[in-house]
N, C-alpha and C positions, 0 to 999 in steps of 0.2 A: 474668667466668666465668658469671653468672646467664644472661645473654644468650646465652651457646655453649647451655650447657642447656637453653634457652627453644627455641633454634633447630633442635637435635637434637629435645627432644620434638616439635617440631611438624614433622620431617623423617620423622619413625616414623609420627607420628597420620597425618599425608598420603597419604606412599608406602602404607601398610597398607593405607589406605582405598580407595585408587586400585586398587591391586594385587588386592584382595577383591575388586571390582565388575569388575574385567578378567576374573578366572577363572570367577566364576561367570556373568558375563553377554558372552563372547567375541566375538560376534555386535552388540554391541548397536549399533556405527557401523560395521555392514557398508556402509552405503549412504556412508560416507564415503570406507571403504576402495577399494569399487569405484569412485567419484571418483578418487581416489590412481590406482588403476590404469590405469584410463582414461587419463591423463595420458598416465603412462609408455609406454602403448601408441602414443598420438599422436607421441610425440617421437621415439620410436624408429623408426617409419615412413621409408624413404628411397625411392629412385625404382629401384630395382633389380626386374628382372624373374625370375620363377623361372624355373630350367633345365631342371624335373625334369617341370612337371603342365601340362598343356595343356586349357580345357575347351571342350570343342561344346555352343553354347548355341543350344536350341532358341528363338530369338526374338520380337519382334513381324515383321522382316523375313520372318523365315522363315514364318510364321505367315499373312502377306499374301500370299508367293505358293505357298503347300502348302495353305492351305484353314484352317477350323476343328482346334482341338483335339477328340480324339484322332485321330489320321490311324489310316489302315489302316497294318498292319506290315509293308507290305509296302515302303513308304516308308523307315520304320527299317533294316529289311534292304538295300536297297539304299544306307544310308549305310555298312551294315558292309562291304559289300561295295566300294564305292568307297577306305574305309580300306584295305584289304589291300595297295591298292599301297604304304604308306607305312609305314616300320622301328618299328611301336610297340610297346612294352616292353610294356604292359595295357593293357586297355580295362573302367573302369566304368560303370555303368549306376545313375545315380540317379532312375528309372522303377521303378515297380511296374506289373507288367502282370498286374494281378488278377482280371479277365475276358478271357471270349473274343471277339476282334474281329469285331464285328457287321455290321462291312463286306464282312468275307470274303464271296466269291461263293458258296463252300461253305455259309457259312452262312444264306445268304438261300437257296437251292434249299431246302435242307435244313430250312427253316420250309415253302415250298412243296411238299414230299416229291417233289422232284424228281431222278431220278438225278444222283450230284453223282463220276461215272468222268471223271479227268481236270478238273476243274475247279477253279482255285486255292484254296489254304487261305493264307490270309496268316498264321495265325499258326505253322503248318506252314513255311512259306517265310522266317519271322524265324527259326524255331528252326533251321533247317537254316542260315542265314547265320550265327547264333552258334557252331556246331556246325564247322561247318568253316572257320573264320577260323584266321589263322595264327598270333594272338597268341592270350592266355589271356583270357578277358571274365569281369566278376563282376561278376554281378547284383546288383540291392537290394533288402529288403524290409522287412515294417515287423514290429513285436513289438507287441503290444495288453494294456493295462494291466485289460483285463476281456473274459472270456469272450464267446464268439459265441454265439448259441442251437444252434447245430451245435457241436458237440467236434470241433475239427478236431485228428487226430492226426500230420498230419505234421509233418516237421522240417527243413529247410536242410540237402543235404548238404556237409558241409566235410570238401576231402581232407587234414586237417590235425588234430591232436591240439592242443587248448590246454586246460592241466590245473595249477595252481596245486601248489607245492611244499607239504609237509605244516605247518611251519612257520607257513607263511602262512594268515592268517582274513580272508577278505574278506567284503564286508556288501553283495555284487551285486546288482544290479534285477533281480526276479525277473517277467519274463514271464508272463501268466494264459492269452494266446493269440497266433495268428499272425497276421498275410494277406501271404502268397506267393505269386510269380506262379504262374501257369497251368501245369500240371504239364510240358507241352509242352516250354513256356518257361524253367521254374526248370530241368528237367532235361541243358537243352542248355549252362548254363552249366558253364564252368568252377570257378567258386563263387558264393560271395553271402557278401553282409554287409550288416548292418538298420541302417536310416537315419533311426532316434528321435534325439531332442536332448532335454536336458534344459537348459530356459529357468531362469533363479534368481527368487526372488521379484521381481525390478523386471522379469522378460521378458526377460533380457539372455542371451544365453547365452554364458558365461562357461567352462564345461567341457562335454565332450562323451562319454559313455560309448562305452569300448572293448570291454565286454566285458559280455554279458545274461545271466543263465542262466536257461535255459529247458527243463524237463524233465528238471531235475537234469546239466546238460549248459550246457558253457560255448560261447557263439557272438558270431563279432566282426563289429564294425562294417565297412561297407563300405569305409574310410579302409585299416582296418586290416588288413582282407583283401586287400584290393588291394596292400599295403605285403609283407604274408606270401608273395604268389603272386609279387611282382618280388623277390624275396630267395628263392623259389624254396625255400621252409621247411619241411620236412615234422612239426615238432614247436614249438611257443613254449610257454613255461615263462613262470608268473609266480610273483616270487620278491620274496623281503621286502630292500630292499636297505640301504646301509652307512648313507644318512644319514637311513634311519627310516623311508623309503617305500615301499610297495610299486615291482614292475617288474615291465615284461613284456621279459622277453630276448630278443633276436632276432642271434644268432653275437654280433659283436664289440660290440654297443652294447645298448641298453636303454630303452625308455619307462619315464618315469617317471605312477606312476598313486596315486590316492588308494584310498583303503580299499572305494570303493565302484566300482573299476577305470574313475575317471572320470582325464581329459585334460584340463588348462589349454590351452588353445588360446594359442598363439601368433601372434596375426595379423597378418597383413601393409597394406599400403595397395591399394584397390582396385582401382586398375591393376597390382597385381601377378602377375596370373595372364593367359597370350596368350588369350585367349577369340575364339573359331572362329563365323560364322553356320552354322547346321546348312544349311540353303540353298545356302552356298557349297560344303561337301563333295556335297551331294545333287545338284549342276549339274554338278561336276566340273571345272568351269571354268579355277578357280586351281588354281596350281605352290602346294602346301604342305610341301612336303618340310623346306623348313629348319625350320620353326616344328614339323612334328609329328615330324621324325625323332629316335627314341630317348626320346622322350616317354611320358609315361603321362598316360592322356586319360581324361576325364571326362564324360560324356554328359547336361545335365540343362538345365533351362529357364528362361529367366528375363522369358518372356512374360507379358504383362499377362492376369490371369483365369484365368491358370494356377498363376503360382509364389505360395508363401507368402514373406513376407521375412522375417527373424529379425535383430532388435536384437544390436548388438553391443558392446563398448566402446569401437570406434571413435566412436562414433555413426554408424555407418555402417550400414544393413539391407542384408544376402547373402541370398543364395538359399543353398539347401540342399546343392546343387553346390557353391560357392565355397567354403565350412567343412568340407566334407569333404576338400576340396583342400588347404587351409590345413591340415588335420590329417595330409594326406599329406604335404607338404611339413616340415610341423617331423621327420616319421619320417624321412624320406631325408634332409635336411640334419641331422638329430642335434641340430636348436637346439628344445631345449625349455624351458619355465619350471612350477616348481613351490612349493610350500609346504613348506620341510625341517621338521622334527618338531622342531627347536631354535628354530623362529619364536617361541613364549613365552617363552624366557627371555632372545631379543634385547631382549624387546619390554620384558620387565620390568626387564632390565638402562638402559636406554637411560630406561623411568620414571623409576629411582634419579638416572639422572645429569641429566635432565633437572629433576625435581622439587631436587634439590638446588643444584644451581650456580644456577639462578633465583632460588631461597629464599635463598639466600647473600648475594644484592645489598643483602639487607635492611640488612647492615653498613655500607652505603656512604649507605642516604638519598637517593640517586639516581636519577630515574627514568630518566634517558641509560645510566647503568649497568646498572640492569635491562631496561632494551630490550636493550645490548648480550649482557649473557647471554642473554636468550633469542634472540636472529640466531645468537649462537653454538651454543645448544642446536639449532635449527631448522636451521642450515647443517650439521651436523656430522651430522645424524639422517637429511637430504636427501641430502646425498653419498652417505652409506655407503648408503641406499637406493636411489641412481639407483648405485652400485656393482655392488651385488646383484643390481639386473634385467637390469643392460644386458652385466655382465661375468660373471654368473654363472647367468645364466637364474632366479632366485632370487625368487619373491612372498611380500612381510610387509606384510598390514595394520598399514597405518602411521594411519588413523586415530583410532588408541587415543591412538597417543604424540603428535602435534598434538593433541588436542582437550586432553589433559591441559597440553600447552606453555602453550596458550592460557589454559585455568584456573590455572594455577600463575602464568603473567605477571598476569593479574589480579588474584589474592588477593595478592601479591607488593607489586602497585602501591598495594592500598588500603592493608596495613599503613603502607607506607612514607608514605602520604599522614596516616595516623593519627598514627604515629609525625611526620612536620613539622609536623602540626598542634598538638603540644606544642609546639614550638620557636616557633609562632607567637602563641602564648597571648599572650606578653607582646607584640605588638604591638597584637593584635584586642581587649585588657580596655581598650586607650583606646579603642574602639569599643564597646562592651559597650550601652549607654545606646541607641546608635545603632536607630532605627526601621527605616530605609532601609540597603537592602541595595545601593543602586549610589553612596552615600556612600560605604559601605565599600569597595566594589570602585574608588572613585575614587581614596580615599587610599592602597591599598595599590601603585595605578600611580605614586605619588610613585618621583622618585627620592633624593628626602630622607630621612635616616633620623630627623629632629626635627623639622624643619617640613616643610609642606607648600604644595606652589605656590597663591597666589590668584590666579584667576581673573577678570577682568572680565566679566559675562555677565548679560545681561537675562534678570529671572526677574520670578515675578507672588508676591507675600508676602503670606501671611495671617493675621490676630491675631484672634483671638474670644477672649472674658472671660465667666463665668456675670455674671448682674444678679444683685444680691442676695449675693455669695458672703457678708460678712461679717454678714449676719444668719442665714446659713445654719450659721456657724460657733457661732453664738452658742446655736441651737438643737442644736449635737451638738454636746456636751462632751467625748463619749470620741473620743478620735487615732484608735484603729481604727475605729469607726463612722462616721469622718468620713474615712480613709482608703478603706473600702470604697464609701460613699455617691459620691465622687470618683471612684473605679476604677467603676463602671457607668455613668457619663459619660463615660469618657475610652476607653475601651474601646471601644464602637461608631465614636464620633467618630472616634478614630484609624484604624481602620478603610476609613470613608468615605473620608478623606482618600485611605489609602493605596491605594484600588480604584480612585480616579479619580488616581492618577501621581504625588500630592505626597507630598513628603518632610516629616516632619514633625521639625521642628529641634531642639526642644524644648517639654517644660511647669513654665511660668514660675508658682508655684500655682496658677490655678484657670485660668492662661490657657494658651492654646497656641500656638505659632509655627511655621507650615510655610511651605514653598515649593516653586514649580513649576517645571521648566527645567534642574533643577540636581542632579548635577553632566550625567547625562546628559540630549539634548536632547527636550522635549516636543512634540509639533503641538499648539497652540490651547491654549496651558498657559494664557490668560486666560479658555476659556469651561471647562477641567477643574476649576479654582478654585474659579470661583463655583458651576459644577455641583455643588460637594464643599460648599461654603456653603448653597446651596440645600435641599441633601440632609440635611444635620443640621438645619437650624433644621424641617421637617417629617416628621424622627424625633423629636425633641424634643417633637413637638404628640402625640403618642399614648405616649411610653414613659417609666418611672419609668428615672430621679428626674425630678420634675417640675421640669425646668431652661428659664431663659429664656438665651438669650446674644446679644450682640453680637459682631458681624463685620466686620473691616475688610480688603480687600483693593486692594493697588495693583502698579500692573506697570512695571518698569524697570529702565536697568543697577545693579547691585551687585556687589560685590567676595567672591566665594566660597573659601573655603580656611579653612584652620585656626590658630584664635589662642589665647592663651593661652600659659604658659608650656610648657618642656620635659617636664617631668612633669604636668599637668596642662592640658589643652587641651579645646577645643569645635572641628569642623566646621561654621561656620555662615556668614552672610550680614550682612554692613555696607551701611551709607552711607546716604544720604538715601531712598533710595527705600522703603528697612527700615522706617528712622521714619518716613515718609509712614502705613505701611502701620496701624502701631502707633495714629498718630494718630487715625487714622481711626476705626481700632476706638472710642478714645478718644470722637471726635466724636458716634458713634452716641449717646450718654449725652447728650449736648447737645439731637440733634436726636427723641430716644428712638424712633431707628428701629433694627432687629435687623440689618441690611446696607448697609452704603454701598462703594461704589468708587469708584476713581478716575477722570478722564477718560480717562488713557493705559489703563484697564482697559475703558472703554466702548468705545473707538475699534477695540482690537481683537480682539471677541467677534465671535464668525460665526454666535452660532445666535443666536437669536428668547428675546427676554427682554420679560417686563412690568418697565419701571423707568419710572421719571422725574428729569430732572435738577432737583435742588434751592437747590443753592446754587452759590455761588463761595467756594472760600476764601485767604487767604496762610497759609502757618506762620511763625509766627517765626521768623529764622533763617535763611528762605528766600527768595529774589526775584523768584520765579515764580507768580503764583495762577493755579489750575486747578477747573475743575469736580466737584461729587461727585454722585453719583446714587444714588438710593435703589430698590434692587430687591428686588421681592415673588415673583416665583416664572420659571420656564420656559413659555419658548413668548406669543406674541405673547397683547395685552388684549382681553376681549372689548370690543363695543361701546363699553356703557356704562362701562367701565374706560379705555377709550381715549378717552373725551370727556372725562371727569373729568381724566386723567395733559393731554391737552393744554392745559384750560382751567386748570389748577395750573402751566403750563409758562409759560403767556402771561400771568398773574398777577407772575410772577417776572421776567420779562421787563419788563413795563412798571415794574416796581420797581426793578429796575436800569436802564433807562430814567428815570427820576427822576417818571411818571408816577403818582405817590403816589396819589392820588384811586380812577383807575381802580382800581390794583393791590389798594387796600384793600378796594373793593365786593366784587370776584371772589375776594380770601382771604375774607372774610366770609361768601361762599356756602358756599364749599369748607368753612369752618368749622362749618357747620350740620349741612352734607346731602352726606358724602363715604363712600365706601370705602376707603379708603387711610388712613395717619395722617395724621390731624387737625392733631398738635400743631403740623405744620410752619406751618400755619398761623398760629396764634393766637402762632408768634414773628414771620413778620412782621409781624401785625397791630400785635404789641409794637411792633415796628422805626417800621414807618411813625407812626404814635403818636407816638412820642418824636420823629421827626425834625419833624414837623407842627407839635409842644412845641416846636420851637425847637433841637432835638439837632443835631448833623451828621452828615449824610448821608455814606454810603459803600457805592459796591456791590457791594464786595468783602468779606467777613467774614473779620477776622482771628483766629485761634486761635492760642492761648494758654495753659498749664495753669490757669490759673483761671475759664477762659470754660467747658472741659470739665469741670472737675470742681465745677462749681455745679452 
């Protein structure tokens, strides 16, 4: 019961929180949303051609063989007049012809003040080709967001009344100014309609205004004028409609328009519109009757240096033509898509269900379950979306409700991770101790739920012990002082180890046992070792507690996994190679050097170390003797370090050799006049000594526990 409770409050705290930041901030993954739509616009794309809009595109072709932009109009006119022969329902015009053509003959006498009786006006000769064409032509022009320094008062005639019902409160672009063609030219149309876009903040332009007012007077686009004059309308009525939208009526159907009488554009794929070279109507050449009969055609450019392109969500860039066409086309086919005034409370409904059924998984502990809810949340939000757009013309920023999917599957997943990570407690408290964190992640790959698998696997093991601990002890009589004096020793050290890759096993009182290799595998785990030896014995020379320590490291196969009983166990490392290592450390005490290794550890280091090999030893126990080496720091000996290490090498040498005499002169030097430790010395000096007394000779040094701990 605690738990329903637990799950309901944080179902209220959620959704609340979510739902607040959705209303007050609607907007805020618009850029997602328009992604979202994007989509749906791509997928929806087929290969079909329209029946209804035809456009003449003024070209680069055409541009090649008519000359530079702008031609004289007398050019234009004779494409109108080529048109005549062919059954076209409109003809637009997405030109603005806003001066007077400079080409005109007329108008060049006429700088000359030369009688201009009889002599062509081209712009004269286009407005009389508009004027008597057989179909109806609508001009374009533009509306201007800021005044001219001239107050131009004219206005577009439209033979049409568009007048919003009372009802209705629109919030229209309101016009500051005009530029309309040349009175000639605006006057010989049969109408006009302005050819502004309104791009959204990323440039895209996603809606397109139908409707400007300008001088308290309502005036439409060229789409839509064109749309008004083939339906042949002497009155459109915009009117508030049933599912919360505005509309613009036109007899049996209706645009649907937002509050600011803007159009979601509906677009098609870019082959969808038949596109005409202006060149080829201007030659006359080609039969085009099937392609332009009973079409409504659109006259606009889409030569280089001429046209502007406009981003769209295809990601496709139109010309200014082709979006006005696409806007005619959703008007004649009656296929539009819009935003219904119920989109929030899909949006919030579809939160609830989504925020819930994902947060519900929490009961299961599952993350396969909780993925599943949310495919299900996601599948179910997807359909009824691609439902919407494709069956119902219908756009819902769906942004909102994935980014929340996505948040909700996350916080979902961590609880539930929280919540197993109780359940795990009691396997991770025998790991608790554990320094190394890829121990743990090894034993957790066990498929034992008691023991765990050992492994056979060469690793490099390391034993260092403080000198002196039990006179250290003797001066700190209080536990805690003697626990904290410890803890700023073991602290850095551990550290070291752990930067350079070793896992550190355990601490044995004063001593500690790490290894390299193990459980995952290392490169050069016998130069990270001693790098990690190296590294504490010259933290130690500058930092309190003033600690001496010995080092032993040795490198070979060992037996890795976990022993100890059922309730009570250690992750760590057996077998000889262990105790070699332990030994060693041990040895150091004998030979009073701070690092010795082993041969298998010398054999295979790759970087550049000052050492020298010192002895041979056997362990009891064992029937193998191998070399130890005693090493002082990183990076190759200088000179005089490297005469010294060879002449200490060649001393040893002829002493296992049984050349006693020599070997004794050359320890005898070394024991005078060395850098390095002495002491190794003056033991063989012991050695050879005694054998010379009459002792027996051996060139092997056996150890022993009582040879090391003398």
């Amino acid at each position: 019961m605690k738990n329903i409770i637990k799950y309901l409050f944080m179902l209220v705290l959620i959704f609340s929180s979510i739902v607040f930041i959705y209303i007050k901030q609607p907007n805020l993954l618009k850029i997602v949303d328009n992604q979202i739509e994007d989509l749906l616009y791509i997928f929806k794309n087929s290969s079909e051609k329209s029946k209804n809009v035809v456009i003449i595109d003024i070209d680069d072709k055409s541009i090649n063989k008519l000359g530079q932009w702008p031609w004289s109009r007398d050019i234009v006119a004779k494409l109108i007049n080529n048109l005549q022969q062919y059954n076209i329902k409109t003809l637009g015009i997405d030109i603005v012809f806003s001066e007077e053509d400079r080409s005109s003959p007329s108008k060049l006498l006429e700088k000359l003040d030369l009688d201009m009786q009889d002599i062509p006006n081209y712009d004269k000769i286009f407005a009389s080709s508009i004027e008597q064409s057989k179909f109806p032509i609508v001009l374009g022009y533009q509306f201007l967001n800021k005044e001219l320094e001239i107050v131009n008062f004219e206005t577009p005639y439209i033979p049409a009344i568009y007048h919003p019902v009372k009802e209705v409160q629109l919030e229209l672009l309101e016009a500051k100014d005009i530029n309309l063609n040349i009175p000639i030219i605006q006057d010989s149309g049969n109408s006009s309609g302005f050819l502004n876009s309104t791009p959204d903040i990323f440039r895209t332009i996603r809606k397109m205004p139908l409707l400007i007012s300008y001088n308290n007077q309502l005036y439409p686009s060229l789409a839509l004028e064109i749309a008004r004059t083939f339906y042949k309308l002497k009155e459109v009525r915009i009117e508030d409609c049933t599912v919360g939208i505005n509309k613009i009526v036109f007899n049996d159907f209706s645009i649907p328009i937002d509050n600011n009488a803007l159009i979601n554009i509906n677009y098609y794929n870019l082959e969808f519109f038949n596109s005409i070279s202006f060149i080829d109507i201007f030659e006359n050449k080609k039969d085009l009757n099937e392609i332009l009969n009973n079409k409504i055609v659109l006259i606009g450019s889409s030569a280089s240096g001429i046209v502007n392109l406009n981003k769209t969500p295809l990601n496709q860039y139109l010309t200014s033509t082709q979006i006005q066409a696409t806007i005619l086309e959703n008007i004649l086919t009656k296929k539009f898509v819009y935003e219904p005034i119920w989109e929030k409370n899909l949006i919030i409904a579809f939160l609830f269900f989504t925020i819930a059924v994902v947060l519900s998984s929490i009961f299961f502990s599952n993350f396969l379950i909780t993925t599943l809810f949310a495919f299900i949340s996601f599948l179910t939000f997807t359909l009824t979306l691609w439902y919407l757009f494709y069956k119902k013309g219908l756009i819902i920023d769906a942004g909102y409700v994935f980014i929340t999917l996505i948040f909700i599957y996350f916080i979902t997943s961590v609880l539930i991770f929280l919540k197993e990570r109780k359940k795990l407690k009691t396997i991770k408290n025998k790991f608790a101790a554990k320094v190394s964190k890829d121990v743990m992640n090894d034993l957790l790959k066990s498929d034992s739920s008691l023991h765990f698998t050992t492994k056979k696997k060469e690793i490099t093991i390391f034993f260092s012990d403080i000198i002196g601990f039990t006179k250290i002890t003797n001066k700190i009589d209080n536990p805690d002082k003697l626990t904290n004096y410890l803890n700023l020793y073991m602290n850095p050290i551990t550290k070291i180890i752990m930067q350079n890759k070793g896992t550190v096993d355990k601490f044995i009182g004063d001593s500690i046992m790490a290894y390299w290799n193990a459980p995952n595998n290392v490169k050069n785990h016998q130069d990270l070792a001693l790098s990690s030896a190296l590294k504490q014995l010259e933290y130690l020379k500058n930092a309190l507690p003033l600690i001496q320590i010995r080092i032993g490291i040795n490198s070979g196969i060992s037996y890795m996994g976990e022993m100890g009983a059922d309730d009570r166990n250690d992750y760590t490392a057996i077998g000889k190679e262990v105790n070699k290592a332990a030994i060693l450390e041990q040895v150091c005490k004998f030979y009073k050097a701070s690092c010795i290794i082993s041969q298998s550890v010398k054999e295979n280091l790759k970087k550049d170390y000052t050492l020298r090999y010192i002895d041979t030893i056997l362990i009891d126990g064992t029937k193998e003797a191998f070399k130890i080496y005693e090493v002082f720091k990183e990076g190759l000996p200088k000179p005089e370090e490297k005469q010294e290490i060879e002449l200490f090498e060649k001393a040893v040498n002829l002493y296992q050799e049984r050349q006693l005499d020599k070997a004794l002169e050359l320890f005898k030097t070394l024991d005078t006049n060395s850098k390095f430790n002495p002491y190794i010395s003056k033991i063989y000096i012991h050695r050879i000594t005694k054998v010379l007394n009459g002792e027996k000779f051996s060139s092997i040094s056996h150890i022993n526990k009582k040879l090391i701990s003398n």
